[in-house]
C-alpha positions as CSV (number, residue, x, y, z in Angstrom):
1,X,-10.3,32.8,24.2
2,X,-10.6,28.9,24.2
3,X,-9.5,26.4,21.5
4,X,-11.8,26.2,19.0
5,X,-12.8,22.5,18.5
6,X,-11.3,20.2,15.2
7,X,-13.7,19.8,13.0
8,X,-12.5,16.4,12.8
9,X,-13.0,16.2,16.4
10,X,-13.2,12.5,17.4
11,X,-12.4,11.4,13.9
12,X,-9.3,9.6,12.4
13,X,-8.7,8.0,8.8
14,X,-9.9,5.1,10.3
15,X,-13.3,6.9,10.7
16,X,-13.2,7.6,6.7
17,X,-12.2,4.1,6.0
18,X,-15.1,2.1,8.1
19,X,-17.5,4.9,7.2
20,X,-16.9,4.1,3.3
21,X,-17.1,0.6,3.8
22,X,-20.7,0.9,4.8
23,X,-22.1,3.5,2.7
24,X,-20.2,2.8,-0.5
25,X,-19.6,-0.9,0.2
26,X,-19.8,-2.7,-3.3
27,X,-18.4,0.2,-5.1
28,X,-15.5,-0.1,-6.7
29,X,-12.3,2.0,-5.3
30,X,-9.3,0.7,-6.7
31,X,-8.4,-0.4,-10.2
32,X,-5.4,-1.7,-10.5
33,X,-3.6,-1.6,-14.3
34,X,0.0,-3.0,-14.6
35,X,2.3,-3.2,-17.6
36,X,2.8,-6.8,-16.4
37,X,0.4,-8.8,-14.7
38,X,-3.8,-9.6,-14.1
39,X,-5.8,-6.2,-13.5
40,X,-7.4,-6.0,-10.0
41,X,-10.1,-4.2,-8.8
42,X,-11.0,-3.5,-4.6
43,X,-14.3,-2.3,-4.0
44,X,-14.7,-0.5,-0.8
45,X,-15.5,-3.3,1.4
46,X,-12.5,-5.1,0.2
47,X,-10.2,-2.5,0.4
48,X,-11.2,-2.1,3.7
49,X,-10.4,-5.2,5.1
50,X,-7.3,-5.7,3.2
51,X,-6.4,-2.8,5.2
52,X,-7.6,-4.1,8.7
53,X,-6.3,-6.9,7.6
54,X,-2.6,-5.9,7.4
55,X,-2.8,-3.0,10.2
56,X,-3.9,-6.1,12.5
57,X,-0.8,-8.2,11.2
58,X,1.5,-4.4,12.1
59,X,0.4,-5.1,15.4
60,X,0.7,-8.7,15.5
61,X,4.8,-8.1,14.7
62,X,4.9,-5.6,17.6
63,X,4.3,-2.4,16.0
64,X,2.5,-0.1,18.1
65,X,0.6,3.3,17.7
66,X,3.6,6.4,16.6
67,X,6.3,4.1,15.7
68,X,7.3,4.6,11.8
69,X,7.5,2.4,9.1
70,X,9.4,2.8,5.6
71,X,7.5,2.3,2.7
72,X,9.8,2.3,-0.5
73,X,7.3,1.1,-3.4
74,X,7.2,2.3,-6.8
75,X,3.1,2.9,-7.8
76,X,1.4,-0.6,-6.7
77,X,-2.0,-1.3,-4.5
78,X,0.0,-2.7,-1.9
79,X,1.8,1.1,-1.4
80,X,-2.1,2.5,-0.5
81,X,-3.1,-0.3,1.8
82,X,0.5,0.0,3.4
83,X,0.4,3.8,4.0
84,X,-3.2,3.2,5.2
85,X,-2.9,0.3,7.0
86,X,-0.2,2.2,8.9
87,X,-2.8,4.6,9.5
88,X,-5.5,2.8,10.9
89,X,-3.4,0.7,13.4
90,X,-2.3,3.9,14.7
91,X,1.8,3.6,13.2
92,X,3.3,6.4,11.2
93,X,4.0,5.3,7.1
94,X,7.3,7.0,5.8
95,X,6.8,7.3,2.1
96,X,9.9,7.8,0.6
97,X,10.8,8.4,-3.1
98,X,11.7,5.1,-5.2
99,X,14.1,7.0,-6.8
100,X,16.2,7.4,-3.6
101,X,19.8,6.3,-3.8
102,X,21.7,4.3,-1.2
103,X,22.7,7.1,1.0
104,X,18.9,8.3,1.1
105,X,17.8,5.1,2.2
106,X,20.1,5.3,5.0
107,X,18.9,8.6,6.0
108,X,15.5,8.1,5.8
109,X,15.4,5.3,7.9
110,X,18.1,6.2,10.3
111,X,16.3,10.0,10.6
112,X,12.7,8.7,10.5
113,X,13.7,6.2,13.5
114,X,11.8,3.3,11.3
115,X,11.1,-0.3,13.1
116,X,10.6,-1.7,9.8
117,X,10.1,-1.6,5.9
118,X,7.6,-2.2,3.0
119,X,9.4,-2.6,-0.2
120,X,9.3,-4.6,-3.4
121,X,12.1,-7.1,-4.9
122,X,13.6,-4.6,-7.1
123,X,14.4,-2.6,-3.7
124,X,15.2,-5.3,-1.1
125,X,18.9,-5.7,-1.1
126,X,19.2,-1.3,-1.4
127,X,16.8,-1.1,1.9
128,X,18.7,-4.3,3.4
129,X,22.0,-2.7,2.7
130,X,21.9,0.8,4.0
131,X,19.2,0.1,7.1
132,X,19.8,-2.3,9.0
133,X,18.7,-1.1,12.1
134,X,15.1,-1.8,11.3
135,X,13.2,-5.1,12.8
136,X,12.4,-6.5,9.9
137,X,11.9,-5.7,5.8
138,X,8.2,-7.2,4.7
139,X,9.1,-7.5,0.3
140,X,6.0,-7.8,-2.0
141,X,5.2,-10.7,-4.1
142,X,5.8,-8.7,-7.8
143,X,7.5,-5.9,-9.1
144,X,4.2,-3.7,-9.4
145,X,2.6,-6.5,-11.5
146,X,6.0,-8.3,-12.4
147,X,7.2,-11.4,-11.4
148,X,10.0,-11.1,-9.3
149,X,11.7,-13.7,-6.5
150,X,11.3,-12.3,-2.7
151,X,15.2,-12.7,-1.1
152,X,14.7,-15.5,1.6
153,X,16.0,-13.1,4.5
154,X,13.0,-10.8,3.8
155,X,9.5,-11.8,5.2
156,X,6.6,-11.8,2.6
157,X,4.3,-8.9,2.2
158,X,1.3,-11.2,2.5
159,X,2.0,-12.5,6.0
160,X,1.4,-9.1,7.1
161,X,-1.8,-10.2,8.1
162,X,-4.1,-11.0,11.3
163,X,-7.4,-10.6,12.1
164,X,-8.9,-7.2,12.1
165,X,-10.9,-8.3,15.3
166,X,-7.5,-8.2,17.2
167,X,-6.9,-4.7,16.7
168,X,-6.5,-2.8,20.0
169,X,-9.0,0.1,20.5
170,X,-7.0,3.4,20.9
171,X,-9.0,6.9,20.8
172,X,-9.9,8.6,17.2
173,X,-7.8,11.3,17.5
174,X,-7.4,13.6,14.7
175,X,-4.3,15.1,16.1
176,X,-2.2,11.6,16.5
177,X,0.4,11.5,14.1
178,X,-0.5,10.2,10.4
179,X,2.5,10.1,7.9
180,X,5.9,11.2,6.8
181,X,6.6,12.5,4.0
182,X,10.5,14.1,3.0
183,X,10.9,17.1,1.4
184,X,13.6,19.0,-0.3
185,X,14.9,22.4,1.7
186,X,17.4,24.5,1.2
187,X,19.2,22.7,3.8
188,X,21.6,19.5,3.0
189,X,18.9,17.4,3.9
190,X,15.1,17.0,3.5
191,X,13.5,17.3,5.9
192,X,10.6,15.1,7.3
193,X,7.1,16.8,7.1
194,X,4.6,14.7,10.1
195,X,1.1,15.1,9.1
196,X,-1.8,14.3,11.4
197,X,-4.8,12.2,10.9
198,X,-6.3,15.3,11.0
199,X,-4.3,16.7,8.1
200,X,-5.1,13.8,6.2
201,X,-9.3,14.0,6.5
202,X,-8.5,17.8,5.7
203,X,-6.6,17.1,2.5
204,X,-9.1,14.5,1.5
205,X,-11.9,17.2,2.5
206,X,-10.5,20.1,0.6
207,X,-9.6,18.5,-2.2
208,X,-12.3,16.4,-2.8
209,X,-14.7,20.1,-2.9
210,X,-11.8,21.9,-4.7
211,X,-12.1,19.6,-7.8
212,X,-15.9,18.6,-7.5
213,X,-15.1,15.2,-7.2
214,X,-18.3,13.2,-7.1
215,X,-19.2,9.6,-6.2
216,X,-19.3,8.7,-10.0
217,X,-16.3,10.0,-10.9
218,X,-12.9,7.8,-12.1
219,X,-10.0,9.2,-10.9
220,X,-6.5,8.0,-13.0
221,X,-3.5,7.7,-10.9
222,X,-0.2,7.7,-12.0
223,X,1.8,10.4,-10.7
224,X,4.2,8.8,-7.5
225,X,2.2,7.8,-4.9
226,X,4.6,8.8,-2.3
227,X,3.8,12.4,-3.4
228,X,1.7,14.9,-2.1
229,X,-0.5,15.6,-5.3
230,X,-1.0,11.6,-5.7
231,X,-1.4,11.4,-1.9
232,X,-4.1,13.5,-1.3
233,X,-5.2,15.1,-4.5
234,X,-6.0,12.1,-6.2
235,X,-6.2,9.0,-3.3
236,X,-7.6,10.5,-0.7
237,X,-9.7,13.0,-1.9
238,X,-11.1,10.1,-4.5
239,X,-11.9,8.2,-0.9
240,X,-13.7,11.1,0.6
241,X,-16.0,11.7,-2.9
242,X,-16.7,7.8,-2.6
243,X,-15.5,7.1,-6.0
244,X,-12.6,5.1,-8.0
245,X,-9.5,5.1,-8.1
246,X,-7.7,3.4,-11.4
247,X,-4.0,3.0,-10.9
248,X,-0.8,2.8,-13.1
249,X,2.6,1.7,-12.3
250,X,4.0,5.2,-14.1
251,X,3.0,7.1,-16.0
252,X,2.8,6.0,-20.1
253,X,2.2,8.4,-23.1
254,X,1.2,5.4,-24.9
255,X,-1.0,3.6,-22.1
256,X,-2.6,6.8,-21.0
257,X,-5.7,7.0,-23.4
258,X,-6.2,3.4,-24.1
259,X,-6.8,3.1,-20.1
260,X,-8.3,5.8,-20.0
261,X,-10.9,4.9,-22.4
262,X,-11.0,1.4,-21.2
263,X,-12.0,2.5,-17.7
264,X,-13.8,5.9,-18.2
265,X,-11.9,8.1,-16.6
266,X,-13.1,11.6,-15.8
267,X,-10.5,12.9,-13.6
268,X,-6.6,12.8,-13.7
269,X,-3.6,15.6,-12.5
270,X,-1.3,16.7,-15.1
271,X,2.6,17.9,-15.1
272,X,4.1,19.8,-18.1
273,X,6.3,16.9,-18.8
274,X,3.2,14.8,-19.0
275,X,1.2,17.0,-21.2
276,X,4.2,17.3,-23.6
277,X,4.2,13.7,-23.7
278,X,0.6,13.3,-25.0
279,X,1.2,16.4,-27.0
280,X,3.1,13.8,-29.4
281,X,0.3,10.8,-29.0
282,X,-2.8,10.5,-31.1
283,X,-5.8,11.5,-29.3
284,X,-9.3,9.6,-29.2
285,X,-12.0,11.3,-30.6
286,X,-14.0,10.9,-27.9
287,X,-12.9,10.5,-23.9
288,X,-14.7,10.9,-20.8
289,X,-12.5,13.5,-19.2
290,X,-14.1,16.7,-17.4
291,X,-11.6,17.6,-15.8
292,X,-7.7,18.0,-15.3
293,X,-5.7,19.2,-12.5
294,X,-2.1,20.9,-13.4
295,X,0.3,23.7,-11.9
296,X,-1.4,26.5,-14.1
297,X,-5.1,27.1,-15.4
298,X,-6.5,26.7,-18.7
299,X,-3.6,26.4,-20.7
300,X,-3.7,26.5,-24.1
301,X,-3.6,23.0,-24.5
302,X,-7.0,22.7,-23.1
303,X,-9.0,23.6,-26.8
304,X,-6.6,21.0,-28.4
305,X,-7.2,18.4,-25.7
306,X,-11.2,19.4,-25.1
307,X,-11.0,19.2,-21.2
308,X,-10.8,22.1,-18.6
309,X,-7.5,22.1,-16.6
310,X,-8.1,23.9,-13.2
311,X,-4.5,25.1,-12.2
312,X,-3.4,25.0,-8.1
313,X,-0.6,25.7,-5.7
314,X,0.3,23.7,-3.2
315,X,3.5,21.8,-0.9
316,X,3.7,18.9,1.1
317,X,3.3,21.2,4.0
318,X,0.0,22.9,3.0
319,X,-1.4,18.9,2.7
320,X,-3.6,20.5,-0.2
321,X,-3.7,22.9,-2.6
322,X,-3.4,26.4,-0.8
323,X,-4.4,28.3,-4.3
324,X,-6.6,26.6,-7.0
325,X,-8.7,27.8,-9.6
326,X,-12.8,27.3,-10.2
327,X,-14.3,24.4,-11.4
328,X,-17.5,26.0,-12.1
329,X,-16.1,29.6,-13.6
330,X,-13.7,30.9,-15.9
331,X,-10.3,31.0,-14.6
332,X,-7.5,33.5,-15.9
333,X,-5.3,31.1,-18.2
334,X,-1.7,30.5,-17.7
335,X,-3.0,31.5,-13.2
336,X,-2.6,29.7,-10.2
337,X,-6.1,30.4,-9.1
338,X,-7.2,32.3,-6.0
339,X,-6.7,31.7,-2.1
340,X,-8.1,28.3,-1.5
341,X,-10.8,28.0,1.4
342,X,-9.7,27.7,4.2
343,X,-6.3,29.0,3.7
344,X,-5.1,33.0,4.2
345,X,-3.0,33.7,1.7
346,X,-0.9,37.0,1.4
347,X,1.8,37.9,-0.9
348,X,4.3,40.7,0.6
349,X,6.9,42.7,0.1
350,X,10.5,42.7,1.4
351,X,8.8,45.2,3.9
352,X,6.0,42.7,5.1
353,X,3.5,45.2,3.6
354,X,1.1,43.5,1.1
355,X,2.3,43.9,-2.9
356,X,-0.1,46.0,-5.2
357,X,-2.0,44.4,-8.1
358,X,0.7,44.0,-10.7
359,X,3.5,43.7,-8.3
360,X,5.4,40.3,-7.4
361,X,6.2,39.3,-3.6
362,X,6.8,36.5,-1.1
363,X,3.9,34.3,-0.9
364,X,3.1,33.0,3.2
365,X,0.0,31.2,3.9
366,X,-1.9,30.9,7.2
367,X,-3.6,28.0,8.3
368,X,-3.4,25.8,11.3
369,X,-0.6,23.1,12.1
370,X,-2.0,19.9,12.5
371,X,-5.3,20.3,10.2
372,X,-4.3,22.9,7.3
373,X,-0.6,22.7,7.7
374,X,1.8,20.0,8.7
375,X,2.4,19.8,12.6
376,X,5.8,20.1,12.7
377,X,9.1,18.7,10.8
378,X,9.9,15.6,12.6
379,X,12.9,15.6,15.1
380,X,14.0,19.2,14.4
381,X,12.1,21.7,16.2
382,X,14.8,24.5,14.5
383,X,13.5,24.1,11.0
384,X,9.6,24.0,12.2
385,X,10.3,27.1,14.0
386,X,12.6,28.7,11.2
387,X,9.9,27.8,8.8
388,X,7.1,30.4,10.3
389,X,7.2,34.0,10.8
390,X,6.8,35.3,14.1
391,X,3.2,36.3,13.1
392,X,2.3,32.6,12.5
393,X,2.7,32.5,8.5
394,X,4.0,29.8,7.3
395,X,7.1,30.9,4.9
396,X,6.9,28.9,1.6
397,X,10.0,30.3,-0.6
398,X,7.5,31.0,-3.2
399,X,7.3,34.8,-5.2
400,X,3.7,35.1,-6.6
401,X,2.4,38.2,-8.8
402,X,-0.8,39.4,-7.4
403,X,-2.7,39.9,-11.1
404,X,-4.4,42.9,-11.4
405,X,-7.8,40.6,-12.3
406,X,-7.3,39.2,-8.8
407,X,-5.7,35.8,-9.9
408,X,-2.6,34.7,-8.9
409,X,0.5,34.4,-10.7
410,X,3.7,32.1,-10.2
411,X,6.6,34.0,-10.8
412,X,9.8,32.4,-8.7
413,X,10.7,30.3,-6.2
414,X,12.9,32.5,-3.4
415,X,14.6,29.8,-2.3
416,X,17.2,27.9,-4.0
417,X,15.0,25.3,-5.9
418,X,14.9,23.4,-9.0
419,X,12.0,21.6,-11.0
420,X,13.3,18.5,-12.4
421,X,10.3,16.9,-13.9
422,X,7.7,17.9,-11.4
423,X,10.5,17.1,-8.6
424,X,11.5,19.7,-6.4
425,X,15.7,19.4,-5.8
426,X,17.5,22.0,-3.4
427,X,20.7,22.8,-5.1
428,X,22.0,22.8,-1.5
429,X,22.1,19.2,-1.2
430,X,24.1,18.8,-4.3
431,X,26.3,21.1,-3.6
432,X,26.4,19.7,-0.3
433,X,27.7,16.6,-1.9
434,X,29.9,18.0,-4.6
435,X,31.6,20.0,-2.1
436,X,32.9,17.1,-0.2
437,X,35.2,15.7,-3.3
438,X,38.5,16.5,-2.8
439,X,40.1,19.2,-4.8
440,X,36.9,21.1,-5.2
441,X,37.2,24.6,-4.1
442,X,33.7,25.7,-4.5
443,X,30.6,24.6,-6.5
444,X,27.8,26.2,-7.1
445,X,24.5,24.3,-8.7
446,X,22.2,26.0,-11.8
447,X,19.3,25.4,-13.2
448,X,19.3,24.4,-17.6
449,X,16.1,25.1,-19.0
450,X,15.3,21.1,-20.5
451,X,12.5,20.1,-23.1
452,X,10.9,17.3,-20.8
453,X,11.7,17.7,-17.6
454,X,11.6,21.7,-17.1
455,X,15.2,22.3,-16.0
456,X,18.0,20.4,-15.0
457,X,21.1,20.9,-12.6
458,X,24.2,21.8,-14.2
459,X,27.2,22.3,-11.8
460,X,29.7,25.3,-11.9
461,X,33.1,23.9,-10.3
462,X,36.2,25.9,-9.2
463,X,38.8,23.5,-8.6
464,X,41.8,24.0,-5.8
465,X,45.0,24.5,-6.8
466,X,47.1,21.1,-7.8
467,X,43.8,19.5,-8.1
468,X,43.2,15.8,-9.6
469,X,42.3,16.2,-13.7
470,X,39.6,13.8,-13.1
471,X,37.7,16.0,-10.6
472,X,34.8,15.9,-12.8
473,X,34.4,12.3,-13.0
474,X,35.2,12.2,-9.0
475,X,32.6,14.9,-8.6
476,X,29.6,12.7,-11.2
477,X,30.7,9.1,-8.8
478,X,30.5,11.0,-5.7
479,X,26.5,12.1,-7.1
480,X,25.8,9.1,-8.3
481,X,26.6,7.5,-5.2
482,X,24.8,10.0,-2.4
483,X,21.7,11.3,-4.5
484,X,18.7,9.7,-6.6
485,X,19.1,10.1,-10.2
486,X,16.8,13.2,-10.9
487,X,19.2,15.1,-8.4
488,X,22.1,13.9,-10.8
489,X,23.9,17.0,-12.5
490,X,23.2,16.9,-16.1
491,X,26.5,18.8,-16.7
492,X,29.6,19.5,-15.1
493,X,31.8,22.1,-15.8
494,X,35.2,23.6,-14.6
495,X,35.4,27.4,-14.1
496,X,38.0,29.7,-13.2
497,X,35.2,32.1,-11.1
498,X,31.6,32.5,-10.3
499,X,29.3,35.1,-11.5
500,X,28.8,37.1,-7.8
501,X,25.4,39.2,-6.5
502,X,25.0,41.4,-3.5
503,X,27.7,40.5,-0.3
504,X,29.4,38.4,-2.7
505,X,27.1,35.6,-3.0
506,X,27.0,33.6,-6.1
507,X,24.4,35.0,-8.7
508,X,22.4,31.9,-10.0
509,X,20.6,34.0,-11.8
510,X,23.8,35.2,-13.9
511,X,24.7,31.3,-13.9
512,X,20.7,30.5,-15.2
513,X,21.1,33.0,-18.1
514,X,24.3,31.3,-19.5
515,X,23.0,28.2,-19.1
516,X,19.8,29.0,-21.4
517,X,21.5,31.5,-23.5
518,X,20.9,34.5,-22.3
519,X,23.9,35.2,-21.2
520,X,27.4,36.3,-22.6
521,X,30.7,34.3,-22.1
522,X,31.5,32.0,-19.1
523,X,31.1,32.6,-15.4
């Protein structure tokens, strides 16, 4: 049978960007709202040639269509029209976490291959430091909305910048390579998800129809931009709907409803932590809200809040949500919606057989790589291949209940994850790292229920014989030095043994229980 065609087909983000330049022109599409600093606002038109603007100054520094550049910015305008300015000359933006420590950095940019770097004062010396490899490290003029000194070794941001008329012409190809984003495996290191353009007009697509977003609507950013669910749930799909973005540094309990009010927002994505937060707050009489966006639907805090939260599922590699509730009909509370168009979902057994209603099993999800999944995971051909069944489904180390009302129901992750205030951390990596100390034997990494953040790692250490007495404080250094603070191990504790499971592996889930109190005595 021959290749159906892309329904992109002749289309890149540089199609969406020119296209909403035109039609929604003096519209305004980004608000931004720092703690410190003037308010700015870039209508369509603007935004547009800001981007141009800098894509043509990429080139004019030698940067040509595929290679990669870091992007290491807290929330800031200048992190959107980097990633997309990337974009539309045709090079490959490599969002990485601000949070990353030193030894990140290094990996990221060494991994990634990067020519060169966007970052921001606060992160110029840490990016200098552990990558020097790259061409050059472009720094921008504040500290997202802060004054701030740019080092004198580092170029300015704002010479980034040429005229868009220089721009080489290159084909719109929806399959060319888009972005970078790394993600936490169960592996010692992330590993780096490659989006297409075409990936990205999907996300912005999908998302955009999955949450009704409408050219009137005012969309309030401040989850991490170099996220998926800022990314493309809010950005992108924003840009597709033709309507505004407003922008925070972080997120604020205290700033949220007074810019919310002040701008009308109608739209906004929620974390538990977040809604916790504002649970505490006092709330406005009156907003503008329709709608919220968060892991589950309709929880309860919807009556107290007076907005309807649709609930979704999705991972960096699905681009978009792969499950999601309706915004038009009543969703079971507390789900994770339905299958999400354009997306097979199917939730099996250890058997591959599909689970009966009632029943938990693995959640896989078919789509396409290169539109409805990621392409591939950049440099490693073994993990892209290890991360699909023969059959094509992609494997996402999710367990799901299949609800006997036909929603959806998160029950577990499979693989060896943690949630640490809406971040996802592979206790592999820390144990990776914790494992390397001398005198440790054997470590094994847990997740502590927490009140904010979800859960937190805790880490179980069995110490070799004749070891140091200040293994624990070896063990926090040797964290503190190779992983981002969230990854950090809120507790570390000595053990003589380890609770064990089936072929003698360790039992997290006996370690979880004693953690959160459900369980008797130590490991």
């Amino acid at each position: 049978m021959p290749s159906a065609l892309n329904p992109f087909d002749k289309q890149d983000l540089r199609t969406l960007i020119d296209e909403r330049a035109i039609t929604r022109a003096n519209h305004p599409f980004m608000i931004w709202d720092p703690i410190e600093g003037a308010s700015e606002t870039w209508t369509y038109l603007q935004f547009r040639q800001a981007v141009s603007e800098f894509a043509a100054g990429l080139q004019a520094r030698g940067i040509e269509p595929g290679q990669r550049i870091l992007v290491h910015l807290d929330n800031c305008p200048e992190s959107i029209i980097a990633w997309l300015g990337c974009a539309y000359v045709g090079a490959v933006a490599v969002t990485t976490n601000a949070r990353s420590s030193a030894d990140e950095i290094a990996y990221f940019a060494n991994h990634s291959k990067a020519s060169a770097a966007i970052t921001q004062p606060k992160f110029a010396d840490l990016v200098h430091q552990n990558a020097p490899g790259l061409g050059w490290i472009a720094v921008t003029a504040t500290d997202n909305g802060a004054f701030a000194v740019i080092p004198e070794h580092h170029l300015s941001l704002g010479s980034i910048k040429a005229d868009p008329a220089s721009i080489r012409t290159r084909p719109h190809d929806p399959m060319a390579p888009f972005a970078i984003q790394y993600t936490s495996g169960t592996t010692a290191r992330p590993k780096a998800v490659l989006w297409t353009h075409g990936n990205g007009l999907w996300g912005a697509r999908s998302a955009a129809t999955n949450e009704d977003l409408r050219a009137e609507d005012v969309h309030l950013v401040y989850l991490p931009l170099f996220h998926t669910n800022a990314q493309v749930y809010s950005v992108l799909a924003t840009f597709w709907a033709g309507g505004t973005v407003v922008l925070m540094p972080k997120f604020s309990a205290s700033r949220f409803w007074p810019i919310s009010l002040k701008y009308q927002c109608t739209w906004t994505s929620m974390v538990p932590f977040c809604l916790r937060a504002l649970m505490e707050q006092p709330k406005p009489q009156k907003h503008f809200y329709r709608l919220w966006g968060n892991a589950v639907c309709e929880p309860p805090t919807d009556s107290y809040f007076g907005v309807k939260t649709i609930g979704w599922w999705g991972m960096t590699e699905t681009i978009t949500h792969g499950t999601v509730g309706s915004v038009h009909s009543k969703n079971a509370p507390m789900s994770m919606g339905r299958s999400a168009p354009g997306y097979g979902i199917h939730i099996l057994d250890d058997q591959g057989n599909p689970v009966a209603p009632g029943e938990v099993g693995d959640l896989f999800i078919e789509g396409i790589p290169g539109l409805s999944l990621f392409l591939e995971y950049a440099f490693d051909p073994i993990a892209t291949a290890k991360a699909f069944r023969p059959d094509g489904l992609f494997i996402t180390g999710d367990r799901v209940r299949r609800g006997s009302d036909g929603f959806l129901y998160f029950a577990d992750r499979s693989k060896d994850m943690l949630k640490v205030g809406g971040e996802n951390v592979a206790a592999s990596e820390i144990e990776s790292v914790i494992a390397g100390v001398p005198g440790v034997k054997e470590v094994a990494i847990a997740a502590m229920k927490h009140p904010m953040l979800d859960e937190v790692p805790v880490a179980f250490i069995i110490p070799a014989e004749g070891h140091e007495p200040d293994i624990l404080e070896k063990a926090a250094a040797a964290c503190k030095q190779a992983l981002a603070g969230f990854k950090q191990p809120h507790e570390f504790r000595l053990v003589d043994s380890l609770p064990r499971a089936t072929l003698e592996k360790v039992s997290k889930a006996a370690l979880r229980a004693i953690l959160n109190g459900e369980g008797d005595g130590n490991p």
